[in-house]
N, CA, C and O atoms as CSV, one atom per row, in Angstrom:
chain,resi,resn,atom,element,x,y,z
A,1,UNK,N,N,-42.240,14.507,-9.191
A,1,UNK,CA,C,-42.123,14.448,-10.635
A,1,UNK,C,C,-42.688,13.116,-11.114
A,1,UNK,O,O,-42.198,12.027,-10.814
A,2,UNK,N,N,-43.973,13.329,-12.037
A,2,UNK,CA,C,-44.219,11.533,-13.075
A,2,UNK,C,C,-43.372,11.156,-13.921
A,2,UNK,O,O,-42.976,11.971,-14.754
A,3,UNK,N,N,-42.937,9.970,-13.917
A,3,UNK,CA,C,-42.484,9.268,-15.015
A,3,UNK,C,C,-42.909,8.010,-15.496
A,3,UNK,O,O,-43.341,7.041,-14.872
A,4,UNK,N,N,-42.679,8.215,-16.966
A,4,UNK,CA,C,-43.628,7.431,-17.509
A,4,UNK,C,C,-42.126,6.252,-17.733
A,4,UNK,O,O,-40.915,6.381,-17.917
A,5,UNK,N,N,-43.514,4.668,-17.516
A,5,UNK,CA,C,-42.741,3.528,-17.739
A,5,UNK,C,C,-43.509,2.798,-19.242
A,5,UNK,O,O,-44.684,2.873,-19.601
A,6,UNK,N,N,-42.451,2.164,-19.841
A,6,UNK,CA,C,-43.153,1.924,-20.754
A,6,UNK,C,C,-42.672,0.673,-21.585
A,6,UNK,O,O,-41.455,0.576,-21.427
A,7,UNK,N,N,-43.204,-0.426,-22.495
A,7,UNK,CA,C,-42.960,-2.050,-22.567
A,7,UNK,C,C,-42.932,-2.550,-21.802
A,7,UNK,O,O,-42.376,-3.641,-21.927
A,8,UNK,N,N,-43.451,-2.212,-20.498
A,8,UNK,CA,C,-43.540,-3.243,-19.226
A,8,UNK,C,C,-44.206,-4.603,-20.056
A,8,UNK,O,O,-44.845,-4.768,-21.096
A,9,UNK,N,N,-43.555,-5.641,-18.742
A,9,UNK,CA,C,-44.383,-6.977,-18.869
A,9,UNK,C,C,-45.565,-7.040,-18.417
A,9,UNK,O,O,-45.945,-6.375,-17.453
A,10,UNK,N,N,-46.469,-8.059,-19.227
A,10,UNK,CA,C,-47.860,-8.222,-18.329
A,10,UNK,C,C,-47.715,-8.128,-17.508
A,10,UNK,O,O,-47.982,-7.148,-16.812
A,11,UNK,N,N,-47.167,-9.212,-17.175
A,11,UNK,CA,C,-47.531,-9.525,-15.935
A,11,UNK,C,C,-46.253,-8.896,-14.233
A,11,UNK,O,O,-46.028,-9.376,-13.122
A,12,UNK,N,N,-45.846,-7.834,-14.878
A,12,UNK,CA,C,-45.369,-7.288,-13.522
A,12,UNK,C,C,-46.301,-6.196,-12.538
A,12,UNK,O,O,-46.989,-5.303,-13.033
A,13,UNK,N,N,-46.195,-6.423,-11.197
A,13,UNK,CA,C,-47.127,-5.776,-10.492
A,13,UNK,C,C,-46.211,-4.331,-10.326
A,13,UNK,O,O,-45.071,-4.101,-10.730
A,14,UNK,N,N,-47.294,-3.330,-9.465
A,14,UNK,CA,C,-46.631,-2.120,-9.062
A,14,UNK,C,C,-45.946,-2.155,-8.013
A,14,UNK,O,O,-45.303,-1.153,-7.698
A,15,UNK,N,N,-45.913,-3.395,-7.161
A,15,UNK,CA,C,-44.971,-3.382,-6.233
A,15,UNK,C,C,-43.412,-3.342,-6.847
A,15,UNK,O,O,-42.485,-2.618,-6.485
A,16,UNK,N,N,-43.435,-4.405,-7.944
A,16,UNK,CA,C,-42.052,-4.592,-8.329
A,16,UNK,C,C,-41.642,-3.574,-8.826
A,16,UNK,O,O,-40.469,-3.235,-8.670
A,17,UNK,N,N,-42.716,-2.684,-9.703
A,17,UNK,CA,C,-42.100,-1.384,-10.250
A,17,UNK,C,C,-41.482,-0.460,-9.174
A,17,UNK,O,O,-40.440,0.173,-9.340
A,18,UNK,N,N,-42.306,-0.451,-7.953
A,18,UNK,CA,C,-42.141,0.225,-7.059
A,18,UNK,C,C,-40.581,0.409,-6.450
A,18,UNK,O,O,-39.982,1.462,-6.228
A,19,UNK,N,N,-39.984,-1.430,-6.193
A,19,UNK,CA,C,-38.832,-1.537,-5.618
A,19,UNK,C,C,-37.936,-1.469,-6.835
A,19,UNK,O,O,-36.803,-1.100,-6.526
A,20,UNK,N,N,-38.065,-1.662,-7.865
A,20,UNK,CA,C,-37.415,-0.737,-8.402
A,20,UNK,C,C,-36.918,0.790,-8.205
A,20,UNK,O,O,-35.846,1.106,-7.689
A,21,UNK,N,N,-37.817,1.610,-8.671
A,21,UNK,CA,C,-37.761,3.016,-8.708
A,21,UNK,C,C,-37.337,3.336,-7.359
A,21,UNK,O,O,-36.869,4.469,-7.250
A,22,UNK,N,N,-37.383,2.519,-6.125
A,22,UNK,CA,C,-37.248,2.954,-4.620
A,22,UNK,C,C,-35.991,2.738,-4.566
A,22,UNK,O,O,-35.604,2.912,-3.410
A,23,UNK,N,N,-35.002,2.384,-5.398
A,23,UNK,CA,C,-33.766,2.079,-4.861
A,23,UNK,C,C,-33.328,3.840,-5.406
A,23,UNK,O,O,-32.170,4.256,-5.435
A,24,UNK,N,N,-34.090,4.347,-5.647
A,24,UNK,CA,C,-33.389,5.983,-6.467
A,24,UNK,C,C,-33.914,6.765,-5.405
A,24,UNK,O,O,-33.318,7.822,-5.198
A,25,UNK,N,N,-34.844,6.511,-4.713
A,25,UNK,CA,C,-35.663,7.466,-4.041
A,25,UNK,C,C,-37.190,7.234,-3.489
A,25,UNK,O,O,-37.740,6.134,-3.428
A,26,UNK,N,N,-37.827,8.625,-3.055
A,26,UNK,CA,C,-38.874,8.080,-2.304
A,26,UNK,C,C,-39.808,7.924,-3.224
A,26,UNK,O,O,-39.778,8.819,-4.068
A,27,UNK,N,N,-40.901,6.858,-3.432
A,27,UNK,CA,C,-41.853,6.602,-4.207
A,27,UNK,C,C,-42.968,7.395,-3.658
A,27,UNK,O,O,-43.262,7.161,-2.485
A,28,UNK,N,N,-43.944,8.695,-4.579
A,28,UNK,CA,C,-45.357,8.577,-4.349
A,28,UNK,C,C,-46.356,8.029,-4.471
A,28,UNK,O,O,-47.174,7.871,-3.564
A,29,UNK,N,N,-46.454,7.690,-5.467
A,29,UNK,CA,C,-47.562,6.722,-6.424
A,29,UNK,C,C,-46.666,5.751,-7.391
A,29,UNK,O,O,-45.608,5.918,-7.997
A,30,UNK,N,N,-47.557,4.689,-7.259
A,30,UNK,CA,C,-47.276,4.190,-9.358
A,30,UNK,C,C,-48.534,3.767,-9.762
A,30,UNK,O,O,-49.146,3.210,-8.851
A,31,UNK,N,N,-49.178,3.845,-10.905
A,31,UNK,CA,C,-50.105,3.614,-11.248
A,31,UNK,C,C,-50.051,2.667,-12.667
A,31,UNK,O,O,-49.216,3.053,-13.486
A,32,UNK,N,N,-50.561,1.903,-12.907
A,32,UNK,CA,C,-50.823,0.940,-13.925
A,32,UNK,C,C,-52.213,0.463,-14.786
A,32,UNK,O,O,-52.945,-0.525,-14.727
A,33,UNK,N,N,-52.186,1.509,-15.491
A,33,UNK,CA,C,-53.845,1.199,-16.313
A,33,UNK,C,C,-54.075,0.256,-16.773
A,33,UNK,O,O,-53.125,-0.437,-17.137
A,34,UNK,N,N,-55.234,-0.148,-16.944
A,34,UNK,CA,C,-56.022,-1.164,-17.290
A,34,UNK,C,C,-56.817,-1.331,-18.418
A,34,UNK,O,O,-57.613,-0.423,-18.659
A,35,UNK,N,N,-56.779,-2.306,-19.175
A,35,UNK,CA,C,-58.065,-1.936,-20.097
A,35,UNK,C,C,-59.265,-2.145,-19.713
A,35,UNK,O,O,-59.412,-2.803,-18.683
A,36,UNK,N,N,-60.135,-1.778,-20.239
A,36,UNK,CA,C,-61.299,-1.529,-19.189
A,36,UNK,C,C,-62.104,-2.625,-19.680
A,36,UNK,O,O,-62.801,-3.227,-18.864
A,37,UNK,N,N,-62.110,-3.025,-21.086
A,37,UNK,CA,C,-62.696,-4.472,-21.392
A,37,UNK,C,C,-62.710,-5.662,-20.399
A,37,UNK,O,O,-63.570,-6.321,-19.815
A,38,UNK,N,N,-60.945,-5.622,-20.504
A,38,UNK,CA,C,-60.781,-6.940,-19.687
A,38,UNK,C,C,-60.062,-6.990,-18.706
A,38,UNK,O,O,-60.343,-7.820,-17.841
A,39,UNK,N,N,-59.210,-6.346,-18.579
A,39,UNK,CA,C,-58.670,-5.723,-17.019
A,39,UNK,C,C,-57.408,-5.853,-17.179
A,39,UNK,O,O,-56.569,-5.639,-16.304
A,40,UNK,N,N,-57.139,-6.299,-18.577
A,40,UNK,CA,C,-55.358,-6.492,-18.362
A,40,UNK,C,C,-54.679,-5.593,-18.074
A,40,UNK,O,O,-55.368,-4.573,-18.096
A,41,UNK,N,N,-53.747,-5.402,-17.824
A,41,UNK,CA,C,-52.252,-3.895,-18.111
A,41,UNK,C,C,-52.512,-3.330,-19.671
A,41,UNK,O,O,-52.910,-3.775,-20.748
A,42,UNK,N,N,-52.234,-2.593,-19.340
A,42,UNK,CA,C,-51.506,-2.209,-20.978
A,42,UNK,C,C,-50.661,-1.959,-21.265
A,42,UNK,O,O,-50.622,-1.274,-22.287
A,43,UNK,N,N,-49.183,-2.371,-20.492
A,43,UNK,CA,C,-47.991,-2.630,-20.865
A,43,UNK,C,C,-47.007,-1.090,-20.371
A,43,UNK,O,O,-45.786,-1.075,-20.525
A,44,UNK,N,N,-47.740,0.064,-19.807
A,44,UNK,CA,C,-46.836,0.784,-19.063
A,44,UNK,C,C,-47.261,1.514,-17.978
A,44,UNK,O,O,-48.443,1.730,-18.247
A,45,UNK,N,N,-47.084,1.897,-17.185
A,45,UNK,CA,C,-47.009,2.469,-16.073
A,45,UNK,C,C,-46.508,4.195,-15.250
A,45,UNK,O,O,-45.504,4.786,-15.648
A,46,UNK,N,N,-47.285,4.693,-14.261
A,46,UNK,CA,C,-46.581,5.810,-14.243
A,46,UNK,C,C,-46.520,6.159,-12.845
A,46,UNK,O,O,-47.341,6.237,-11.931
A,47,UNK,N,N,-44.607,6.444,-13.046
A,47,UNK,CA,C,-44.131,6.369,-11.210
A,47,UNK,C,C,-44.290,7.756,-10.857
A,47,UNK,O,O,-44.273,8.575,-11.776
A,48,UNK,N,N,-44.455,8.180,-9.571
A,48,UNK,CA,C,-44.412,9.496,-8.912
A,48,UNK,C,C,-43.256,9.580,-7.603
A,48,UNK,O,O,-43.235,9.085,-6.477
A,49,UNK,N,N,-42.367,10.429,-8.334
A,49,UNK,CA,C,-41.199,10.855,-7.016
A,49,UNK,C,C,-41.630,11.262,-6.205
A,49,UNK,O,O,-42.741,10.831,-5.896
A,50,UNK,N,N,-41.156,12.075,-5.580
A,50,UNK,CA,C,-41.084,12.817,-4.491
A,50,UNK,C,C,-39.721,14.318,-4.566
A,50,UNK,O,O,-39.634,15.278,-3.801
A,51,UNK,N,N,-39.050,14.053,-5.498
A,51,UNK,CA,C,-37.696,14.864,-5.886
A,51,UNK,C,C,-37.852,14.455,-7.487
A,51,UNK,O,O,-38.367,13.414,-7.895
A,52,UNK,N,N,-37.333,15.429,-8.235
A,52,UNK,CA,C,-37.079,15.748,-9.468
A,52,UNK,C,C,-35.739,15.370,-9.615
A,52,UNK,O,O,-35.395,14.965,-10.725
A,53,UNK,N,N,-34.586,15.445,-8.348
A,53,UNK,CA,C,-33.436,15.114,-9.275
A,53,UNK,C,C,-33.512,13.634,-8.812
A,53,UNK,O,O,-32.739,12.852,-9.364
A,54,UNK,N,N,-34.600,13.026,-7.583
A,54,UNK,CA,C,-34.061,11.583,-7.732
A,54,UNK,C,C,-34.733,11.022,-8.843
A,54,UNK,O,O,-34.147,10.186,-9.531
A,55,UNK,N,N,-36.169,11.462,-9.170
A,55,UNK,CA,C,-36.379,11.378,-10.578
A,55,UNK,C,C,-35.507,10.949,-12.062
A,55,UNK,O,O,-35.391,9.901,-12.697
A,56,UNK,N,N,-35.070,12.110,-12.200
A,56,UNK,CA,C,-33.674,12.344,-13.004
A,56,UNK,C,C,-32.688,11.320,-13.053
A,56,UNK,O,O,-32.090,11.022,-14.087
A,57,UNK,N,N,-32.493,10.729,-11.847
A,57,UNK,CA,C,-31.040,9.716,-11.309
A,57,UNK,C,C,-32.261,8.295,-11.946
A,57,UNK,O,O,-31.879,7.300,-12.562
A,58,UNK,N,N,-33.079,8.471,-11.734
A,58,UNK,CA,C,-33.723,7.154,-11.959
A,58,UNK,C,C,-33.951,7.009,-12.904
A,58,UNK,O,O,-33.790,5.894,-13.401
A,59,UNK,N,N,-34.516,8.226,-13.747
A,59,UNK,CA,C,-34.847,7.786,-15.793
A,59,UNK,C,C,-33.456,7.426,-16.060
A,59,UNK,O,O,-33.414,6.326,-16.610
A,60,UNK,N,N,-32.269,7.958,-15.871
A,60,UNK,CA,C,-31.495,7.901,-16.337
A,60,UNK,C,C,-30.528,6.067,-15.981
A,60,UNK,O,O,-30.009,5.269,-16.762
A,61,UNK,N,N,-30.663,6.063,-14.670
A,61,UNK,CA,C,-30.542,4.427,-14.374
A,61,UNK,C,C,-31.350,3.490,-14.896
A,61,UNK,O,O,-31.086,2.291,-14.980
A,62,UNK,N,N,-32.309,4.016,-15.239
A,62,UNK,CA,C,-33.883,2.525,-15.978
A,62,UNK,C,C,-33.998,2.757,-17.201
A,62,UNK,O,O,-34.512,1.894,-17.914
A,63,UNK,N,N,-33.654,3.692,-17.622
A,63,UNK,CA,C,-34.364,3.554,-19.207
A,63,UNK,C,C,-33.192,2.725,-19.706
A,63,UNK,O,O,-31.990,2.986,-19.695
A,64,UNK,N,N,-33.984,1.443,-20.236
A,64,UNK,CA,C,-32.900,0.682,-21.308
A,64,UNK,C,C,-32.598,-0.725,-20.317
A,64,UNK,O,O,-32.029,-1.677,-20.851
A,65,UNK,N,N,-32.934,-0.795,-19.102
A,65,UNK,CA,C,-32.402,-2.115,-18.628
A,65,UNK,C,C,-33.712,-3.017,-18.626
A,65,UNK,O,O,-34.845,-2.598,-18.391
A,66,UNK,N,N,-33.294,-4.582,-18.986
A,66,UNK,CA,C,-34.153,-5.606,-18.818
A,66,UNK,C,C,-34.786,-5.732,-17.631
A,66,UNK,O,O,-34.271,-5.606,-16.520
A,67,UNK,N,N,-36.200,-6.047,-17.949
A,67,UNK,CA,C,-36.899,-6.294,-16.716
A,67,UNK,C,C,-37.854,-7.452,-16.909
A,67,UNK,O,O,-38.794,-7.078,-17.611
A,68,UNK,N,N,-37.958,-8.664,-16.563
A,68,UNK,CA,C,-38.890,-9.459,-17.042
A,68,UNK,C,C,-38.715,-9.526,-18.598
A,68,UNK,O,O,-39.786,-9.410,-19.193
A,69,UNK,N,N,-37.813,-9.657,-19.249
A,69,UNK,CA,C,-37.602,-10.011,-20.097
A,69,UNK,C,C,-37.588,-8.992,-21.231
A,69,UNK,O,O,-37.423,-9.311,-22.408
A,70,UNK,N,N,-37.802,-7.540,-20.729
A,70,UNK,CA,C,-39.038,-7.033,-21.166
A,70,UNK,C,C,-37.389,-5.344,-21.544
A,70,UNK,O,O,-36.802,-5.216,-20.470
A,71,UNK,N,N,-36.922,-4.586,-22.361
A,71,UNK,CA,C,-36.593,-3.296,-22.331
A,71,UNK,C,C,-37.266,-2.398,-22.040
A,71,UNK,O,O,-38.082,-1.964,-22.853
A,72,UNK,N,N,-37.129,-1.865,-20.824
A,72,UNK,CA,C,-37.757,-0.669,-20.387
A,72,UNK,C,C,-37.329,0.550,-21.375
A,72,UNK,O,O,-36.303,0.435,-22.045
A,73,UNK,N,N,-38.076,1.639,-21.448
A,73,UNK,CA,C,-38.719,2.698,-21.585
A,73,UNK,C,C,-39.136,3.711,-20.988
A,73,UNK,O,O,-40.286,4.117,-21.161
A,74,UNK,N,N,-37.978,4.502,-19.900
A,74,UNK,CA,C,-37.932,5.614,-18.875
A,74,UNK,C,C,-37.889,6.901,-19.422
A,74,UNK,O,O,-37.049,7.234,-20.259
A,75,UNK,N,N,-38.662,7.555,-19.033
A,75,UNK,CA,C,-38.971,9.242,-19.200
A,75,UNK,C,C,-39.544,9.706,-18.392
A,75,UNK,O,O,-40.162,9.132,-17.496
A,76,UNK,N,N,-39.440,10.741,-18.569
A,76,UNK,CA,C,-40.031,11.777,-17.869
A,76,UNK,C,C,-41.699,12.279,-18.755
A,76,UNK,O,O,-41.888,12.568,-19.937
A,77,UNK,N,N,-42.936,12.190,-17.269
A,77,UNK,CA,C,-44.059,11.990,-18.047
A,77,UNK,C,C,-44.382,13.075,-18.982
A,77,UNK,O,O,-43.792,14.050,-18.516
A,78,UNK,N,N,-44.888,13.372,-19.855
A,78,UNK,CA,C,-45.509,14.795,-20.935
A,78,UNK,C,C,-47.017,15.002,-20.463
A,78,UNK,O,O,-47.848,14.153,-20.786
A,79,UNK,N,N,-47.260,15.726,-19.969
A,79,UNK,CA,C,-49.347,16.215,-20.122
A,79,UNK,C,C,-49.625,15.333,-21.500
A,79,UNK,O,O,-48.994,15.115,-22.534
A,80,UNK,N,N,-51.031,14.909,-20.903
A,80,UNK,CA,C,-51.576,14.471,-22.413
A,80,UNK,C,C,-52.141,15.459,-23.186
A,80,UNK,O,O,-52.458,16.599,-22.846
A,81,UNK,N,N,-52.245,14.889,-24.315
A,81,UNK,CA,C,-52.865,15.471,-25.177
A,81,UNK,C,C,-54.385,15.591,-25.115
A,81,UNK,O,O,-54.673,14.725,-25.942
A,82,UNK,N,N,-55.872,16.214,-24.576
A,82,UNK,CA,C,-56.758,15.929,-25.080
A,82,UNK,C,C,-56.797,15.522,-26.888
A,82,UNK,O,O,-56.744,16.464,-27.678
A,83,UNK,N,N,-56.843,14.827,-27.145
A,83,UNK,CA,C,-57.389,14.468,-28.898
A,83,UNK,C,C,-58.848,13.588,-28.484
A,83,UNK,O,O,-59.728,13.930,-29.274
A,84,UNK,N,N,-59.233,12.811,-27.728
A,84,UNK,CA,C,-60.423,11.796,-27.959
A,84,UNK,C,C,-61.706,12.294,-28.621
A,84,UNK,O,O,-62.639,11.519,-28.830
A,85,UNK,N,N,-61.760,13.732,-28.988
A,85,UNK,CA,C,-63.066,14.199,-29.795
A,85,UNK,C,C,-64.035,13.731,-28.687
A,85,UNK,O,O,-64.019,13.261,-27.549
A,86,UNK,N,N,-64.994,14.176,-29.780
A,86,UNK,CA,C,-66.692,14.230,-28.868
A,86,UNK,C,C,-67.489,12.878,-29.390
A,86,UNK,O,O,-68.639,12.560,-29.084
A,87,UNK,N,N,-66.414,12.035,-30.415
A,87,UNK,CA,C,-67.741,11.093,-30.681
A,87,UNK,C,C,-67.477,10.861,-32.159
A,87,UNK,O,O,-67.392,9.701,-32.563
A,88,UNK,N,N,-67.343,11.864,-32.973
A,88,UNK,CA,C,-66.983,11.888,-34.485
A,88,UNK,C,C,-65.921,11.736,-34.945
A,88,UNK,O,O,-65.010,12.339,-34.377
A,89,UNK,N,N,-65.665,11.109,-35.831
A,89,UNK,CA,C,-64.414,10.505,-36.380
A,89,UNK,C,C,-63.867,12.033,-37.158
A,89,UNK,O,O,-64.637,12.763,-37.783
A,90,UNK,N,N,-62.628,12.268,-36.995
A,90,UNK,CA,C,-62.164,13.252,-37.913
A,90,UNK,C,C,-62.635,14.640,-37.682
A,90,UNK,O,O,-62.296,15.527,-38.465
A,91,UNK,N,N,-63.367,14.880,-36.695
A,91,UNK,CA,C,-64.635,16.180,-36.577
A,91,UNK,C,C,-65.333,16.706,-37.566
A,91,UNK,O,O,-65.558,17.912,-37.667
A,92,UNK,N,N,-65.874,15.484,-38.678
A,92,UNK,CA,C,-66.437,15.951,-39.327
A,92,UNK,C,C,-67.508,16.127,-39.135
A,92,UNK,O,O,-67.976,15.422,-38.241
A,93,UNK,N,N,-68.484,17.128,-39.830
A,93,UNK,CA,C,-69.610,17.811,-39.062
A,93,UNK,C,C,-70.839,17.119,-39.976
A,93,UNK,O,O,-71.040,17.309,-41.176
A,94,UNK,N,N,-71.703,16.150,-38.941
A,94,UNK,CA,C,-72.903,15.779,-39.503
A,94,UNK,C,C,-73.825,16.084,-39.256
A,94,UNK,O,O,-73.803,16.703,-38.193
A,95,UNK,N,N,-75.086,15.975,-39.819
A,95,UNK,CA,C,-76.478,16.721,-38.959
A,95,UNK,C,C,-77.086,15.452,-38.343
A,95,UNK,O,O,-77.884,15.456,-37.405
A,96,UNK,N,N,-76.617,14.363,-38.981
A,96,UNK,CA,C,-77.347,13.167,-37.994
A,96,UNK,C,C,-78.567,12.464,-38.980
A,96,UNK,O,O,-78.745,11.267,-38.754
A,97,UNK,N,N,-79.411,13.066,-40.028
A,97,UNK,CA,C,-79.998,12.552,-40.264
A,97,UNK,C,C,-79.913,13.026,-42.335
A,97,UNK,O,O,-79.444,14.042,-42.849
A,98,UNK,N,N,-80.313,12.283,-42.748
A,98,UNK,CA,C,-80.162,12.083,-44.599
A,98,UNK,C,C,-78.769,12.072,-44.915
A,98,UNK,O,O,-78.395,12.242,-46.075
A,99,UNK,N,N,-77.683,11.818,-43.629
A,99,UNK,CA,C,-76.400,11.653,-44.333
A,99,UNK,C,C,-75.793,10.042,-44.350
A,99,UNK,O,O,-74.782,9.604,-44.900
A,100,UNK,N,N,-76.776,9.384,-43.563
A,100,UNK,CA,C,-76.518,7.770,-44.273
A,100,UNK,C,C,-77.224,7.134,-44.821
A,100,UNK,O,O,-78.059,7.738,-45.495
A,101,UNK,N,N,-77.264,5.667,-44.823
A,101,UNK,CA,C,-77.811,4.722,-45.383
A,101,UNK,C,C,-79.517,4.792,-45.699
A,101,UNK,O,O,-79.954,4.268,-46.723
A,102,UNK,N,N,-80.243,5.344,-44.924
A,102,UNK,CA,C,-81.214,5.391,-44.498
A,102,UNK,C,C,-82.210,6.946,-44.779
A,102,UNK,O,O,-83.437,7.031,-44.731
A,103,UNK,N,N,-81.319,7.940,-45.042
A,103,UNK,CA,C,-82.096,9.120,-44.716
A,103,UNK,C,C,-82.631,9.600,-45.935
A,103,UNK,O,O,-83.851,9.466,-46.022
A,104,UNK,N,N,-82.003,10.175,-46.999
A,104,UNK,CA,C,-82.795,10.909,-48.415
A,104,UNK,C,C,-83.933,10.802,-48.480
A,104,UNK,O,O,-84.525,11.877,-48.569
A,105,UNK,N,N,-84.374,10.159,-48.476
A,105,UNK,CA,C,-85.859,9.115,-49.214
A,105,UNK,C,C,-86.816,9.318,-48.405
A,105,UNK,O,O,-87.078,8.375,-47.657
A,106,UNK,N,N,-87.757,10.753,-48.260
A,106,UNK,CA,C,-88.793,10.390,-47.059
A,106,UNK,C,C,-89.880,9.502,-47.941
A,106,UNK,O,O,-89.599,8.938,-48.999
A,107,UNK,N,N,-90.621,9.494,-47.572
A,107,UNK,CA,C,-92.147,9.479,-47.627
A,107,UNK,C,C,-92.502,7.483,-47.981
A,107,UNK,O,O,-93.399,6.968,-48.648
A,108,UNK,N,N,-91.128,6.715,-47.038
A,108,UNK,CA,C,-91.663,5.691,-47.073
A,108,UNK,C,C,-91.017,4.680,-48.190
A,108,UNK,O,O,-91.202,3.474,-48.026
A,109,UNK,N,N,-90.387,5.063,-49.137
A,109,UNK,CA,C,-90.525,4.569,-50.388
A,109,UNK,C,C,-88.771,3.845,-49.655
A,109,UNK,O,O,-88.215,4.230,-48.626
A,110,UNK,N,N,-88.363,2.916,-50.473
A,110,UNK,CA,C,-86.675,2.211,-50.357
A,110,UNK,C,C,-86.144,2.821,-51.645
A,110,UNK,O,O,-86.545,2.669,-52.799
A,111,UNK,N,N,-85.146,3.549,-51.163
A,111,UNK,CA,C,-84.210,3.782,-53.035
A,111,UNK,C,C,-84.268,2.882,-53.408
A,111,UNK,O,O,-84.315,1.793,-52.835
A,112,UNK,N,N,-84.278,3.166,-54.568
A,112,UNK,CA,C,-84.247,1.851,-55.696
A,112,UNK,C,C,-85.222,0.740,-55.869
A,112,UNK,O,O,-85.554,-0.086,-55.019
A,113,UNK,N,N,-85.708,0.865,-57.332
A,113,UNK,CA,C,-86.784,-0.130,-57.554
A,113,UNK,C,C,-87.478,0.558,-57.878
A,113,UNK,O,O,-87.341,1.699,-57.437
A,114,UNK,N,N,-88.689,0.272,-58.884
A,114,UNK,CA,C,-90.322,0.809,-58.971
A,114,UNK,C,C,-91.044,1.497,-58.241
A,114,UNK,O,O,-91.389,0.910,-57.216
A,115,UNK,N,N,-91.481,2.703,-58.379
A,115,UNK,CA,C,-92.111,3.385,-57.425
A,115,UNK,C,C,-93.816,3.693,-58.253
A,115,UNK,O,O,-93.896,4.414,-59.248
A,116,UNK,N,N,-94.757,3.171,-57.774
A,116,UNK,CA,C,-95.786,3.466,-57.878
A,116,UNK,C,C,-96.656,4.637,-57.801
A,116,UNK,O,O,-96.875,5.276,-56.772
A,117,UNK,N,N,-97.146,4.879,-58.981
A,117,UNK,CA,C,-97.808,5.835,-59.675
A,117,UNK,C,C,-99.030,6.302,-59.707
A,117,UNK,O,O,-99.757,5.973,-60.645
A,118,UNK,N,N,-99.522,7.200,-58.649
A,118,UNK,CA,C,-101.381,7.345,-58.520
A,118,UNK,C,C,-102.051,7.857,-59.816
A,118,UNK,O,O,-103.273,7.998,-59.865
């Protein structure tokens, strides 16, 4: 079973998360993302049991105790959501070209200003 950790401190590693969660049971994984800019944490983490009810014994022992200064945030993980879209804000549908700054106006000329007269 995943569970998600969450307000972690920077600066705690996955070992410590690890001996944590190991006093409930057997650890599979923990994983701790990164931002990809700069490599920091991003402040939560996600443990993998091995049992659902030691799982269970463990959200229920961690969520809410200090850690590094820090109130944990124990659950049980949810599937994400795909939302990140393809690229477009809002999915609004553009064709790519005469819908900005730049496009209306072929034949050379800048909106606005005097346009010359053959």
């Amino acid at each position: 079973m995943k569970i998600y950790v969450g307000n972690l401190s920077f600066d705690i590693t996955e070992d410590e998360i690890a001996a944590e969660f190991g006093a409930y049971g057997k650890i599979e994984s923990v994983v701790m993302p990164s931002d990809k800019l700069n490599g920091r944490p991003k402040g939560f983490a996600f443990v993998e049991m091995s049992s659902k009810s030691e799982a269970e014994v463990a959200i229920t022992a961690l969520n809410g105790i200090i850690l590094k200064d820090r109130t944990l945030v124990v659950n049980e993980s949810r599937p994400r959501a795909d939302n990140r879209g393809g690229g477009s804000y809002g999915n609004k549908r553009s064709s790519g070209y005469g819908s900005g700054g730049y496009g209306g106006n072929r034949g050379g000329h800048s909106s606005g200003g005097r346009r010359r007269r053959y």
